[in-house]
C-alpha positions in Angstrom: 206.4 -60.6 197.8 207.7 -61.0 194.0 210.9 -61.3 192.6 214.0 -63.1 193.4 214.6 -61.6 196.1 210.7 -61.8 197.9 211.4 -64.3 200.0 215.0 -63.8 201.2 214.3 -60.6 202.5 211.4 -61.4 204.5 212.8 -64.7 206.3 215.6 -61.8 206.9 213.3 -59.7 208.2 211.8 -61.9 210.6 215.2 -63.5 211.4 216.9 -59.8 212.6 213.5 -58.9 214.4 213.6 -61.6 216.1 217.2 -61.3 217.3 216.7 -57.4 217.7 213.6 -58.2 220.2 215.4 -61.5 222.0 218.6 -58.8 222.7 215.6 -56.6 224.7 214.8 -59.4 226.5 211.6 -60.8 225.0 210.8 -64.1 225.5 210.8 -66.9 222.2 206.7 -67.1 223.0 206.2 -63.1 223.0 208.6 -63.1 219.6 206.4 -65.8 217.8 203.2 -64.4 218.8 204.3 -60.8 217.6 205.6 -62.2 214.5 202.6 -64.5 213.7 204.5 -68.2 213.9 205.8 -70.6 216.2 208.3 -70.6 218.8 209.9 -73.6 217.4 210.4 -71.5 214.2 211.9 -68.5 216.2 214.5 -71.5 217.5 215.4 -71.7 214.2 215.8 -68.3 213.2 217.9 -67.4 216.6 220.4 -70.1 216.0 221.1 -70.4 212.1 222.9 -67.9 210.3 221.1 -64.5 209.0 219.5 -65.0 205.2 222.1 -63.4 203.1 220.5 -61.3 199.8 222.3 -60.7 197.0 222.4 -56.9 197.2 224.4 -55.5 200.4 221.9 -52.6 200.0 219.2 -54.4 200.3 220.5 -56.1 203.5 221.2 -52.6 205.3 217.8 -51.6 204.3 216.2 -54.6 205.9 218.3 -55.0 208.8 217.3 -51.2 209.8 213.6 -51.6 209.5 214.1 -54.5 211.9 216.5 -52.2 213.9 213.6 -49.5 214.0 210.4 -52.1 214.0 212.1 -53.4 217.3 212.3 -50.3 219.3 208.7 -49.4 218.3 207.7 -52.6 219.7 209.5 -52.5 222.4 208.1 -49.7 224.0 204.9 -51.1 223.4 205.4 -54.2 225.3 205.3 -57.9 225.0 201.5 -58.0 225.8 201.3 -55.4 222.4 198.4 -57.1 219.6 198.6 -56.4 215.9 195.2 -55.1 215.1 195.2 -54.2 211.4 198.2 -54.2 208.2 197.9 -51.9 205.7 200.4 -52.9 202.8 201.7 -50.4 200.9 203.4 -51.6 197.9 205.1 -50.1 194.6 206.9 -52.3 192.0 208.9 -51.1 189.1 208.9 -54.0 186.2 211.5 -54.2 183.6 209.8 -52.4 181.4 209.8 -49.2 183.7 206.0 -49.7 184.6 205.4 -48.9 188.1 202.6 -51.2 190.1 201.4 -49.8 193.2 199.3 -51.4 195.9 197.1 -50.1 199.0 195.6 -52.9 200.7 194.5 -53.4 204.3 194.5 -56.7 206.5 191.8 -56.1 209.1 191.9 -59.2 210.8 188.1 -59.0 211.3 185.0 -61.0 209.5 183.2 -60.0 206.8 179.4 -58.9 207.7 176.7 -60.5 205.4 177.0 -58.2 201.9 180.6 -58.5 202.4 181.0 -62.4 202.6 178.5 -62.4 199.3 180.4 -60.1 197.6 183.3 -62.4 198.1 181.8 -65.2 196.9 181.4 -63.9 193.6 184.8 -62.8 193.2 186.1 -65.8 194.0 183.6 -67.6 191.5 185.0 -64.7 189.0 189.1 -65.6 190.0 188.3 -69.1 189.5 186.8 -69.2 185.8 189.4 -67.0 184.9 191.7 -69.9 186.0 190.1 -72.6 183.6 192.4 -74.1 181.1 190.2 -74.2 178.0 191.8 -76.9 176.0 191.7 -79.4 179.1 187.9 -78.6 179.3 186.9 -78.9 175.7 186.5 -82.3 175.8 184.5 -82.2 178.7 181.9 -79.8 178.6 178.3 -81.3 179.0 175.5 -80.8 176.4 173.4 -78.1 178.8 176.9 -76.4 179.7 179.5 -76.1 182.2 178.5 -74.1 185.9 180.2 -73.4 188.9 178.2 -72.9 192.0 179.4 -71.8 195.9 178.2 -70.7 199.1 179.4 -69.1 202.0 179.8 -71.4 204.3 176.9 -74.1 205.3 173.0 -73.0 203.5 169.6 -74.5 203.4 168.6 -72.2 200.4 169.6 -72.3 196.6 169.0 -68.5 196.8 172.6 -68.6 198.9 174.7 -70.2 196.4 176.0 -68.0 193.6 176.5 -69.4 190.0 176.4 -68.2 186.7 172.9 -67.6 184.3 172.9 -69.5 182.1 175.8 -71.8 182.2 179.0 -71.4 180.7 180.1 -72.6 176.8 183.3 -72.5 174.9 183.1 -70.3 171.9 186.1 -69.9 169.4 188.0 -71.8 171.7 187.4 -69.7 174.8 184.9 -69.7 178.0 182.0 -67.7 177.4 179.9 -66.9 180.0 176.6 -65.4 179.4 176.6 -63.3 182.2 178.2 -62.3 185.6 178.2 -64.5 188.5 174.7 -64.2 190.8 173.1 -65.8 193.9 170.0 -68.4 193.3 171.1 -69.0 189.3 171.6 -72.5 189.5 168.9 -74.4 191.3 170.2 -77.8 190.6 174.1 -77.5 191.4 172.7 -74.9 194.5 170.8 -78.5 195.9 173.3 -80.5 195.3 175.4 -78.5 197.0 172.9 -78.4 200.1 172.8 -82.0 200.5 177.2 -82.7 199.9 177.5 -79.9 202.7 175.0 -81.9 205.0 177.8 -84.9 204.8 180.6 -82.6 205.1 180.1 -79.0 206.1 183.6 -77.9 205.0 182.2 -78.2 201.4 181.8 -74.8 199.8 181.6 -75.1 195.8 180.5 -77.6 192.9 180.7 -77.6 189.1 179.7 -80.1 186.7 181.8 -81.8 183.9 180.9 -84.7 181.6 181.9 -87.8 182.5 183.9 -90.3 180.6 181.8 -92.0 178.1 182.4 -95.8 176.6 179.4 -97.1 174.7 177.0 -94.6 175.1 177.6 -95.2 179.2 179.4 -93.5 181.8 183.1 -95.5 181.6 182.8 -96.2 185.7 186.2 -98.4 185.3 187.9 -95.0 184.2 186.3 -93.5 186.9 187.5 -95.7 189.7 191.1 -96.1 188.2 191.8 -92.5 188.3 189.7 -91.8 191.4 192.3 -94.7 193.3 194.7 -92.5 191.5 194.3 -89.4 192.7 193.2 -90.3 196.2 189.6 -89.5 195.8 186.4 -90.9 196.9 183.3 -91.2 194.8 179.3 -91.0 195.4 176.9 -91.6 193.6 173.7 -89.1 192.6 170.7 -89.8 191.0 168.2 -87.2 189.5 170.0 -84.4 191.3 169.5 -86.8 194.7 172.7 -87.8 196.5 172.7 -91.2 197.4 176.0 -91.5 199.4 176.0 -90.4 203.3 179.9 -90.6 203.2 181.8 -87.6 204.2 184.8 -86.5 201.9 183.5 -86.8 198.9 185.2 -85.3 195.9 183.2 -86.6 193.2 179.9 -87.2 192.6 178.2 -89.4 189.5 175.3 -89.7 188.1 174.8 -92.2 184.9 171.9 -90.4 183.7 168.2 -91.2 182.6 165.9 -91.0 180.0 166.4 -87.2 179.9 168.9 -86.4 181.9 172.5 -86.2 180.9 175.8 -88.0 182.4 177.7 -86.2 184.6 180.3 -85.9 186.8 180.3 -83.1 189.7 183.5 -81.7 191.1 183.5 -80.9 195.3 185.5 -78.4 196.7 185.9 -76.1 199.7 186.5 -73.2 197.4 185.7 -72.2 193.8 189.5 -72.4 193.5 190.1 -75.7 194.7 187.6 -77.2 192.0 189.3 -75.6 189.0 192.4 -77.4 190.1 190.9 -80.4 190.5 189.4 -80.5 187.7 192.1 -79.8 185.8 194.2 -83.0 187.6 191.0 -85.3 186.9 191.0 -84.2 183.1 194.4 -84.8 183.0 194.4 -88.5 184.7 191.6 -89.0 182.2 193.2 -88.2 179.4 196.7 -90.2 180.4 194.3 -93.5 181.4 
């Protein structure tokens, strides 16, 4: 929910449903399984006062869809299950544009093609997130990639990246073209072998490393790793070396034709743009 507002009105909403449900005589288990939280939290909203909003309007209109959302569910029963939401949504900005919204929460898994399809819009989201100036100074000779999976794989032709790598051009990301599964052979492997130490790992990118002497600066790399809270492994050739699980960076220090680099770990695509972002940061303030 947006605005200033979002959030009072839904802890109101869930604090007068509640009440409205606990006056038929449901118990605090049925109300915080019907509501989606705990029954501790239901405690809370039972006892303390109601969330006021600023607009006495707005609080009729709320307490009445709880008033009406009640009844409904009471005569469905305790036992009742929420099978699907479908969110429909209209905003009106300041400038009189009018947003609207029609999106459905299924609560089931995504087959196959689905779960692909995700993974590339996530991989899209996530680039879209990158803070050029932080990555400028960090962007390896043979280009920046992002690569993810979904879930655990044994096949580069199940992790998605870009063609091509990515560049910065007139100081913005260019990628060459849209994301695709099996375009990055040597981030997909690397990502095989980090998820065989810790199958909760689901993306990688590559940065370059900090640099002193023509060397990767390892003492940079361990302050702001003990910084930040992150462990480091080692790779060598596109070979991980470290069995540890937990990993978030990886480090290779190169070879006779093969560049430096450091590789980012993540569960998601969006998790490694953040990070990144914090470990450009911590480099930049060591």
């Amino acid at each position: 929910m947006l605005g200033d507002t979002g959030l009072q009105w839904a802890e109101r909403l869930h604090q007068q449903l509640a009440k409205e449900l606990k006056a038929r005589g449901w118990s605090q288990t049925d109300i915080a399984d019907i509501i989606g939280t705990t029954q501790s939290t239901v405690s809370r909203q039972l006892t303390k006062p109601t969330q006021s909003l600023p607009a006495s309007s707005d609080e009729v209109v709320v307490d009445d869809w709880a008033h009406e959302l009640a009844e409904s569910l009471n005569k469905l029963g305790p036992r009742t299950e929420v099978l699907r939401h479908r969110i429909v949504l209209e905003l009106t900005m300041s400038n009189n544009q009018t947003l609207r919204y029609d999106k459905t929460l299924s609560g089931l898994h995504m087959d196959d093609d689905q779960a692909m399809q995700a993974v590339l819009r996530r991989l899209e989201w996530a680039t879209a997130r990158f803070d050029v100036k932080r990555l400028e100074g960090y962007m390896p000779a043979v280009g920046l990639n992002i690569a993810a999976s979904n879930g655990t794989v044994t096949s580069p032709q199940n992790v998605a990246a870009y063609p091509g790598r990515m560049t910065v051009v007139d100081g913005r990301l260019h990628r060459h073209e849209t994301a695709v599964f099996g375009a990055s052979t040597h981030l997909a492997n690397l990502l095989i072998q980090a998820q065989g130490n810790d199958p909760s790992i689901g993306a990688i990118m590559n940065i370059r490393p900090p640099m002193l002497d023509g060397m990767v600066d390892r003492g940079d790399i361990d302050y702001i790793s003990d910084e930040l809270g992150f462990s480091v492994g080692l790779s060598v050739r596109g070979t991980i070396q470290s069995t540890d699980e937990n990993i978030t960076l990886l480090i290779d220090e190169g070879d006779f034709g093969w560049e430096p680099s450091m590789y980012i770990l993540g569960k998601t695509p969006a998790d490694l743009v953040d990070r990144c972002h914090v470990i450009i940061d911590a480099m930049n303030t060591e």
